[in-house]
PDB file of N, CA, C and O in Angstrom:
ATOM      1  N   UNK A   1     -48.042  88.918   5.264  1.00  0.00           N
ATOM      2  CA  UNK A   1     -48.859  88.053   4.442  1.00  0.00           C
ATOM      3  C   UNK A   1     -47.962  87.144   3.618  1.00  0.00           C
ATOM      4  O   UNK A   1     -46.989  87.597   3.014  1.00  0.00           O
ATOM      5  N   UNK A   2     -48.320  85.760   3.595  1.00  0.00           N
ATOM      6  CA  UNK A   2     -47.485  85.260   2.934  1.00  0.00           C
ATOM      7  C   UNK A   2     -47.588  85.111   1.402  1.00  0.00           C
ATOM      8  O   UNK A   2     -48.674  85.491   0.964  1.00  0.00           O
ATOM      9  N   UNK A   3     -46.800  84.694   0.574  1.00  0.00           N
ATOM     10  CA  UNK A   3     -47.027  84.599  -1.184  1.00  0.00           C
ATOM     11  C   UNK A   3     -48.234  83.943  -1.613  1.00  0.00           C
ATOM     12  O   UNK A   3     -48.766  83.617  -0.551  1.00  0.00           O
ATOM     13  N   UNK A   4     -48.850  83.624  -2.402  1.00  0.00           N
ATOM     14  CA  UNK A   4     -49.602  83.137  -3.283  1.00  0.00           C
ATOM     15  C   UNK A   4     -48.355  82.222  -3.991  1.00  0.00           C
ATOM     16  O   UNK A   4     -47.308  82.650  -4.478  1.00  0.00           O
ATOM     17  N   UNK A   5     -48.997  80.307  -3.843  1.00  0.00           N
ATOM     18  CA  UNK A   5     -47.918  79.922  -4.086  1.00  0.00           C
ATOM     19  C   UNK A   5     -48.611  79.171  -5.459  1.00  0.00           C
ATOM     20  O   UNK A   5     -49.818  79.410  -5.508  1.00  0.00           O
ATOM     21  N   UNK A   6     -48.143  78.355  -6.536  1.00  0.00           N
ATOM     22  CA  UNK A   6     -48.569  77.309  -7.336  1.00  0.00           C
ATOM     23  C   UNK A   6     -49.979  76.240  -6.391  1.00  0.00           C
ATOM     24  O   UNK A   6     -51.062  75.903  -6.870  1.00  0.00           O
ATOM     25  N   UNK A   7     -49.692  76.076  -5.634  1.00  0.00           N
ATOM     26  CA  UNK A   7     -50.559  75.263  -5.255  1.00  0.00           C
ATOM     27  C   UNK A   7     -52.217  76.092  -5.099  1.00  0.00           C
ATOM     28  O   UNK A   7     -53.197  75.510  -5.564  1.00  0.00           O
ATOM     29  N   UNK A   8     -52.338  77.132  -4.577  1.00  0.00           N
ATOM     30  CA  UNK A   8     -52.852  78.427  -4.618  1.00  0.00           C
ATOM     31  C   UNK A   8     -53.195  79.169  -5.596  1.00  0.00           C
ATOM     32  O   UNK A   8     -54.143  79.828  -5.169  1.00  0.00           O
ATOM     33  N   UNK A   9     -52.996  79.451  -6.634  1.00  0.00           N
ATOM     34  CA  UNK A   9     -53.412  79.418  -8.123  1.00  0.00           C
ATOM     35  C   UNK A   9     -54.497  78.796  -8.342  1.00  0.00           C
ATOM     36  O   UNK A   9     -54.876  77.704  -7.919  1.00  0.00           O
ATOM     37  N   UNK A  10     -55.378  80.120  -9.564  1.00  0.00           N
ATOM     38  CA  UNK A  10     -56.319  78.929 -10.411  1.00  0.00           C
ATOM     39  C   UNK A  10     -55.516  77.998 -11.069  1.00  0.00           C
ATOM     40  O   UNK A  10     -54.294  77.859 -11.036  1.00  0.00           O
ATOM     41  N   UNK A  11     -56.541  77.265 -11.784  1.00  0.00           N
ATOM     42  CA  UNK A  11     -56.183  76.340 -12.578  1.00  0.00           C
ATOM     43  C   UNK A  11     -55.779  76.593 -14.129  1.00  0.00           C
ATOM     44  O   UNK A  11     -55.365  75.903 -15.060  1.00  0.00           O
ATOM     45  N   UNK A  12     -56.075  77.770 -13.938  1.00  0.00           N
ATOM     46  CA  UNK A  12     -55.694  78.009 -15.823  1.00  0.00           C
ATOM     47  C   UNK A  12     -54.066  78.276 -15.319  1.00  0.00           C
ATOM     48  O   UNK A  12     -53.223  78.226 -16.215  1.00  0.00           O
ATOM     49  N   UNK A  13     -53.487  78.622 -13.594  1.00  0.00           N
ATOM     50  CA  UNK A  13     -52.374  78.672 -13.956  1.00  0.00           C
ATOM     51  C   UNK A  13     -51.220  77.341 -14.520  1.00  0.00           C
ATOM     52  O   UNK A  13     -50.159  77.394 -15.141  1.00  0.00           O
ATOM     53  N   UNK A  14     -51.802  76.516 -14.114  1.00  0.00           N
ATOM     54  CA  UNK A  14     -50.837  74.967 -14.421  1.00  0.00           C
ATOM     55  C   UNK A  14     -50.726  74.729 -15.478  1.00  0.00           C
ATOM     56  O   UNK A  14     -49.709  74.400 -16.088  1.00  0.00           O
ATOM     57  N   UNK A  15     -52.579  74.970 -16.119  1.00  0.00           N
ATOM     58  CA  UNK A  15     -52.579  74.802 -17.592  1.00  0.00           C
ATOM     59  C   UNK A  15     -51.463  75.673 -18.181  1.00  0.00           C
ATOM     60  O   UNK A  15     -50.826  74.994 -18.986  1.00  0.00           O
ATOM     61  N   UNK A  16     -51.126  76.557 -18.111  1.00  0.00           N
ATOM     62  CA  UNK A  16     -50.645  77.755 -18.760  1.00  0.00           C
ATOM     63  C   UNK A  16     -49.167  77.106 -18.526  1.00  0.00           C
ATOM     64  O   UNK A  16     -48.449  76.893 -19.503  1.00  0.00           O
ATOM     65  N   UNK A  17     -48.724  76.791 -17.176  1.00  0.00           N
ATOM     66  CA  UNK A  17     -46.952  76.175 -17.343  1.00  0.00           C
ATOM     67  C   UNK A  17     -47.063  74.978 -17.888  1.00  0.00           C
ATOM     68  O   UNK A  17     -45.979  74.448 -18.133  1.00  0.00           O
ATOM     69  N   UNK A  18     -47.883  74.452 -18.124  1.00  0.00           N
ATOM     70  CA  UNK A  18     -47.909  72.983 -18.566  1.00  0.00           C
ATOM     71  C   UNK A  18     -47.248  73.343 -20.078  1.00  0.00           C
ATOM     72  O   UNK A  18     -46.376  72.587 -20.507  1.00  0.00           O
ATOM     73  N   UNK A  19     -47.538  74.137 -20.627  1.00  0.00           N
ATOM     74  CA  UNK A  19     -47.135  74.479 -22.185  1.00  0.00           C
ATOM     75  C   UNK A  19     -45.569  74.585 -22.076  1.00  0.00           C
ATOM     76  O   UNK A  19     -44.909  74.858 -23.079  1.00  0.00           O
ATOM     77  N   UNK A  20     -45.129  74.423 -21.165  1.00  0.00           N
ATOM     78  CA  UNK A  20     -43.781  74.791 -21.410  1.00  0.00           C
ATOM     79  C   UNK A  20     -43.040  72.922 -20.346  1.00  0.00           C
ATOM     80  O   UNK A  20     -41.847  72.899 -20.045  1.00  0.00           O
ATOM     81  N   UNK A  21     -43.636  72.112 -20.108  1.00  0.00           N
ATOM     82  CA  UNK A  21     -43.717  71.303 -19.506  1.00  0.00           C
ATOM     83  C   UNK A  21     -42.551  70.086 -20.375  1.00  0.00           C
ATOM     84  O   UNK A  21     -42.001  69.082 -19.922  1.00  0.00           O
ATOM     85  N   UNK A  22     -42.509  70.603 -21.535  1.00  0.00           N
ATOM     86  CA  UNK A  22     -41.673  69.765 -22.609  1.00  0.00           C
ATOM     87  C   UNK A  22     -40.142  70.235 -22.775  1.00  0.00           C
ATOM     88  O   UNK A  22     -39.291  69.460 -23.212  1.00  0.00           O
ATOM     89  N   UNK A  23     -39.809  71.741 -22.345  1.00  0.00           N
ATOM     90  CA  UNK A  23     -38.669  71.918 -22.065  1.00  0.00           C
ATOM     91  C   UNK A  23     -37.907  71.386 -21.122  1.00  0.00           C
ATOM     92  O   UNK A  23     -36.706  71.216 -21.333  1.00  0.00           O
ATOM     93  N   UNK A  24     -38.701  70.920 -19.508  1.00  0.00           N
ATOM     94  CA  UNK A  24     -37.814  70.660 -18.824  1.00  0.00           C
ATOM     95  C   UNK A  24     -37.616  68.971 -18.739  1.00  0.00           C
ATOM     96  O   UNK A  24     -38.690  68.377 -18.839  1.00  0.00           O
ATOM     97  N   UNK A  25     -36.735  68.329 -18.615  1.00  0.00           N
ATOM     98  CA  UNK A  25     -36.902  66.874 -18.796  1.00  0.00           C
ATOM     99  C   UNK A  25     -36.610  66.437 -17.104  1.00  0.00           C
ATOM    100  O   UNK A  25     -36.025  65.354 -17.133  1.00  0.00           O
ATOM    101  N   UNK A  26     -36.799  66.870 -15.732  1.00  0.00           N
ATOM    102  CA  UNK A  26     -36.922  66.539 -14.741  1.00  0.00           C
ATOM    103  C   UNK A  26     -38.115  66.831 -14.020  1.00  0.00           C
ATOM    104  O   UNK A  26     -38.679  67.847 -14.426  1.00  0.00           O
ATOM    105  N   UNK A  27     -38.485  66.439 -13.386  1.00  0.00           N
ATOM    106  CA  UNK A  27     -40.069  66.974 -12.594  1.00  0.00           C
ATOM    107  C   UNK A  27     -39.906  68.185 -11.614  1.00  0.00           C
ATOM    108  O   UNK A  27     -40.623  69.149 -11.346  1.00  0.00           O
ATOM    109  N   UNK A  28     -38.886  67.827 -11.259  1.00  0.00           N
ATOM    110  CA  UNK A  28     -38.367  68.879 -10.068  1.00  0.00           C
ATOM    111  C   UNK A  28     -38.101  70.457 -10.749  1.00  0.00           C
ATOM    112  O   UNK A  28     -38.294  71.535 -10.187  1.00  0.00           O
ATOM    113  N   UNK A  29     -37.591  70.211 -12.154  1.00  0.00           N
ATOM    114  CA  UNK A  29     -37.504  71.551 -12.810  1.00  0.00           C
ATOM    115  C   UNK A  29     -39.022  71.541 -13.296  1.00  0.00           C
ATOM    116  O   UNK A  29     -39.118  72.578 -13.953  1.00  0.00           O
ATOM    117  N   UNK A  30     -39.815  71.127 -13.303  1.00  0.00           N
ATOM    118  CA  UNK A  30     -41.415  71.599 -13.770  1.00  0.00           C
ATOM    119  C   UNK A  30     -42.042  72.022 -12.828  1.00  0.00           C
ATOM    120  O   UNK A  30     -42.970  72.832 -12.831  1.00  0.00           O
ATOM    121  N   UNK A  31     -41.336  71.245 -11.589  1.00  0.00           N
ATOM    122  CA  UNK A  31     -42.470  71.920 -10.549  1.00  0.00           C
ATOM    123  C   UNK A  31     -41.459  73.371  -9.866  1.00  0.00           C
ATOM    124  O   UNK A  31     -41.983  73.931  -8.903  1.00  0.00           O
ATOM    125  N   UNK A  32     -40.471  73.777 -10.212  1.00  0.00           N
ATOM    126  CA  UNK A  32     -39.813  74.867  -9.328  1.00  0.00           C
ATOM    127  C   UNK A  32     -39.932  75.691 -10.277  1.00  0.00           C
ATOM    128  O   UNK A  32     -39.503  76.793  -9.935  1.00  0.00           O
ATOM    129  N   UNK A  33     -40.615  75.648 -12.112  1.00  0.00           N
ATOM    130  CA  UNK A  33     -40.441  76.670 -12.601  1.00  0.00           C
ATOM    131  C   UNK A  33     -41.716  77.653 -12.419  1.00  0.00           C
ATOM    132  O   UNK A  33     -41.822  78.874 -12.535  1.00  0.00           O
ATOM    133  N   UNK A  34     -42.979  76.262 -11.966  1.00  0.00           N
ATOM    134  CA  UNK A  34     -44.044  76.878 -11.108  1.00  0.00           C
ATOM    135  C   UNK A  34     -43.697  77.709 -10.167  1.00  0.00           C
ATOM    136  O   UNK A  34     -44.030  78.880 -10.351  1.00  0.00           O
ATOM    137  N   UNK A  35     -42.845  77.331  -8.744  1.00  0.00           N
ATOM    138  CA  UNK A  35     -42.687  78.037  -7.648  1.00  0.00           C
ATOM    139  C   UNK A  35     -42.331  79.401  -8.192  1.00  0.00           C
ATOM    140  O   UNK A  35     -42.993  80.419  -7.987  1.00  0.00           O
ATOM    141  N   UNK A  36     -41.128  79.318  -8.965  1.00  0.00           N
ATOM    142  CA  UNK A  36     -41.207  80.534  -9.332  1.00  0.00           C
ATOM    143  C   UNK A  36     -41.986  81.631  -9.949  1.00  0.00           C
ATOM    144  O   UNK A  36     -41.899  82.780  -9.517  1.00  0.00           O
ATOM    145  N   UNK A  37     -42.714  81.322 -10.908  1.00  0.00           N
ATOM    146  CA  UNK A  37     -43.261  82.187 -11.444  1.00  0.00           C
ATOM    147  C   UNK A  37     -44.776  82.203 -10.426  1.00  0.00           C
ATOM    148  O   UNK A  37     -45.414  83.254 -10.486  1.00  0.00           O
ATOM    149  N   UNK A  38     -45.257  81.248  -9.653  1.00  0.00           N
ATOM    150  CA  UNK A  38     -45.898  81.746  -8.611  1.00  0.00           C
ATOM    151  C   UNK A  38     -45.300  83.059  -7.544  1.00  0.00           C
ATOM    152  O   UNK A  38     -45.912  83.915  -6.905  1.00  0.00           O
ATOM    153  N   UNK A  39     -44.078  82.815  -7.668  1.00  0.00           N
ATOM    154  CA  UNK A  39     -43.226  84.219  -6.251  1.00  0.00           C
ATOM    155  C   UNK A  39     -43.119  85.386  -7.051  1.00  0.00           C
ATOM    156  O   UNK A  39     -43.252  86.439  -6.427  1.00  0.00           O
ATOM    157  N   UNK A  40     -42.895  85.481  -8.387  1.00  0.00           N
ATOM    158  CA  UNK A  40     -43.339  86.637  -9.352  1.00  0.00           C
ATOM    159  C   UNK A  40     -44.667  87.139  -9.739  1.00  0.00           C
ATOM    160  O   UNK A  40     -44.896  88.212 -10.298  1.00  0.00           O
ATOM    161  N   UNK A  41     -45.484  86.275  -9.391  1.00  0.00           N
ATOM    162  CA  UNK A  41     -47.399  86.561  -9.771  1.00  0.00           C
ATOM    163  C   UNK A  41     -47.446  87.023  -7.900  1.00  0.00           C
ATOM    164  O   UNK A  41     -48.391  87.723  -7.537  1.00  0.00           O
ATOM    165  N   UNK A  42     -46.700  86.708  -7.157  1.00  0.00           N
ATOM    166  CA  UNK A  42     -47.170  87.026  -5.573  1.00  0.00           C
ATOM    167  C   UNK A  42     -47.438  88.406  -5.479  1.00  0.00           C
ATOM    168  O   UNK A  42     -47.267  89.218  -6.388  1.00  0.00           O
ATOM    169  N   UNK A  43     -48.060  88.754  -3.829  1.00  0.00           N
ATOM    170  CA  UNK A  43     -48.223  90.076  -3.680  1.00  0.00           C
ATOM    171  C   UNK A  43     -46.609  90.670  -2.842  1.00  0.00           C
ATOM    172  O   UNK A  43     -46.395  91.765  -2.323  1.00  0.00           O
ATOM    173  N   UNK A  44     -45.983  89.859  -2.935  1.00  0.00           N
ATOM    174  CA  UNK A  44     -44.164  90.398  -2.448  1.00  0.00           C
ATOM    175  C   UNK A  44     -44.205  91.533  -3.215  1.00  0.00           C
ATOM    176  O   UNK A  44     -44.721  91.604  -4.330  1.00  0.00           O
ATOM    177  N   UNK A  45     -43.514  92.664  -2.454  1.00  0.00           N
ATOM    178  CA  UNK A  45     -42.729  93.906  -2.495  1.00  0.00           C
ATOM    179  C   UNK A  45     -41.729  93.757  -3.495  1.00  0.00           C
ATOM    180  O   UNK A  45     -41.602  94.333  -4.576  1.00  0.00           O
ATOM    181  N   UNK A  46     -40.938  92.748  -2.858  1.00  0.00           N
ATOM    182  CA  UNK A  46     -39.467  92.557  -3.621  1.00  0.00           C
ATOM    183  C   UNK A  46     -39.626  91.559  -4.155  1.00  0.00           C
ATOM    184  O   UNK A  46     -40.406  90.777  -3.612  1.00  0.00           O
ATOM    185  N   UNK A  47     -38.964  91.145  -5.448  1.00  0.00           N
ATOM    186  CA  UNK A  47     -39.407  89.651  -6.200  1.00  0.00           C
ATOM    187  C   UNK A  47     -37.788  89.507  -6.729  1.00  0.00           C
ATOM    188  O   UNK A  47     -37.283  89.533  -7.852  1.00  0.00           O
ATOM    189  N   UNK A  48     -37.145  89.319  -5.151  1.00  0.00           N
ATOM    190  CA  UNK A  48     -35.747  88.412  -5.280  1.00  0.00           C
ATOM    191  C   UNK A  48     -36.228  86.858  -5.105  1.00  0.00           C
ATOM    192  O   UNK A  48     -37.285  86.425  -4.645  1.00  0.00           O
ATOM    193  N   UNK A  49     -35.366  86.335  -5.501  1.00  0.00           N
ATOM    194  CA  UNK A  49     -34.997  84.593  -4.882  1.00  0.00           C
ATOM    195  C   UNK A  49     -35.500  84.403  -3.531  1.00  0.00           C
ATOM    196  O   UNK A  49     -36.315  83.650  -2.997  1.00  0.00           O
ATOM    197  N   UNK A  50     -34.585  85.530  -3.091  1.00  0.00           N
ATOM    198  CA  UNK A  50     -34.465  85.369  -1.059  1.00  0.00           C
ATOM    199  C   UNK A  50     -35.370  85.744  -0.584  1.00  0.00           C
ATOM    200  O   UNK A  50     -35.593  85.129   0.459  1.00  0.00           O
ATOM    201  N   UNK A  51     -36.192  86.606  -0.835  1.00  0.00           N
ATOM    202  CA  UNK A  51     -37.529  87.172  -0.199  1.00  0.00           C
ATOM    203  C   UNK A  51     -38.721  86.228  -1.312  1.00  0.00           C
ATOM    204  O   UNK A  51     -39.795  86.110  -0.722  1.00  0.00           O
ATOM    205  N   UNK A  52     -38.735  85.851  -2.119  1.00  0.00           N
ATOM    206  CA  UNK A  52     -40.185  84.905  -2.544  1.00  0.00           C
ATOM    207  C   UNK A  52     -39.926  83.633  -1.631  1.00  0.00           C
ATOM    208  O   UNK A  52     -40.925  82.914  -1.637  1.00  0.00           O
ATOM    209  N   UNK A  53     -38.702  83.037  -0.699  1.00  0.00           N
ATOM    210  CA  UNK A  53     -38.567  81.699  -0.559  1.00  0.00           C
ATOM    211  C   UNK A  53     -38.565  82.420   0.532  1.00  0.00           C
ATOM    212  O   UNK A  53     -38.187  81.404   1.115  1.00  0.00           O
ATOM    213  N   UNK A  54     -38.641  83.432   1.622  1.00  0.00           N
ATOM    214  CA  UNK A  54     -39.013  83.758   2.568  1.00  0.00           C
ATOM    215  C   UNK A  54     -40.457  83.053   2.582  1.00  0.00           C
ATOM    216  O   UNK A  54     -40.944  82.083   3.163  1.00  0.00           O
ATOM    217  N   UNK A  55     -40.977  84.165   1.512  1.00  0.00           N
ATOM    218  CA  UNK A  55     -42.913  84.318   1.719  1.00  0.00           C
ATOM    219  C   UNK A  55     -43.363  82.994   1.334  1.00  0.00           C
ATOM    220  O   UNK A  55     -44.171  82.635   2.190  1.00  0.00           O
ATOM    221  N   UNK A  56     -43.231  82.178   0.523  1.00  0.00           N
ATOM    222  CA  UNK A  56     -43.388  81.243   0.211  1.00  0.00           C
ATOM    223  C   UNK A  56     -44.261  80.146   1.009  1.00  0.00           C
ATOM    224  O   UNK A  56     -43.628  79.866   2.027  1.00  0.00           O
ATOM    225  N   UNK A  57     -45.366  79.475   0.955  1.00  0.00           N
ATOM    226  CA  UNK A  57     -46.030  78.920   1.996  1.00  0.00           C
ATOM    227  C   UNK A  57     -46.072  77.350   0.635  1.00  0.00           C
ATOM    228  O   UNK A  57     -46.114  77.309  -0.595  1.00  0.00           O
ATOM    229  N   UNK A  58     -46.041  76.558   1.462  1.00  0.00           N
ATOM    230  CA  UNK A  58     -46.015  74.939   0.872  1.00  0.00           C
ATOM    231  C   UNK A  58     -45.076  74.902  -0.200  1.00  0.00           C
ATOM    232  O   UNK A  58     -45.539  74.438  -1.242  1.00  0.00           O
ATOM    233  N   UNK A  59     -43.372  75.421  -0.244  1.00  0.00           N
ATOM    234  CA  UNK A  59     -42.537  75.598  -1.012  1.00  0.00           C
ATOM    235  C   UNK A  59     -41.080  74.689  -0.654  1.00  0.00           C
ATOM    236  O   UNK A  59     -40.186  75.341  -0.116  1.00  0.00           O
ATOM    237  N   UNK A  60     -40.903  73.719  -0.837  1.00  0.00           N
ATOM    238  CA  UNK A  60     -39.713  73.501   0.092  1.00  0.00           C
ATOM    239  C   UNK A  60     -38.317  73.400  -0.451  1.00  0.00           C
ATOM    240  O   UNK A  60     -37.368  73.224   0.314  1.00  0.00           O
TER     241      UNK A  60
END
């Protein structure tokens, strides 16, 4: 089965990183701090780097 990714999420989840949306000053770090904490909310076993970017579906 693959992860549950950001895109896949309700919507209270964006709302919820959006609060932190002022720390990062690149887009690319706003949208990967999503990926991540989407591969930590996933149903993965293991919640390394290497296995969430395994499971990962619309992650690139």
């Amino acid at each position: 089965m693959k992860e549950t990714t950001p895109t896949a999420m309700p919507p209270c989840f964006d709302r919820w990183c959006g609060r932190f949306d002022d720390i990062f000053s690149h887009q690319a770090q706003k949208r990967e701090f999503r990926n991540y904490l989407g591969g930590l909310l996933g149903e993965s076993e293991r919640k390394n780097l290497s296995q969430m970017a395994n499971n990962a579906v619309g992650v690139t």
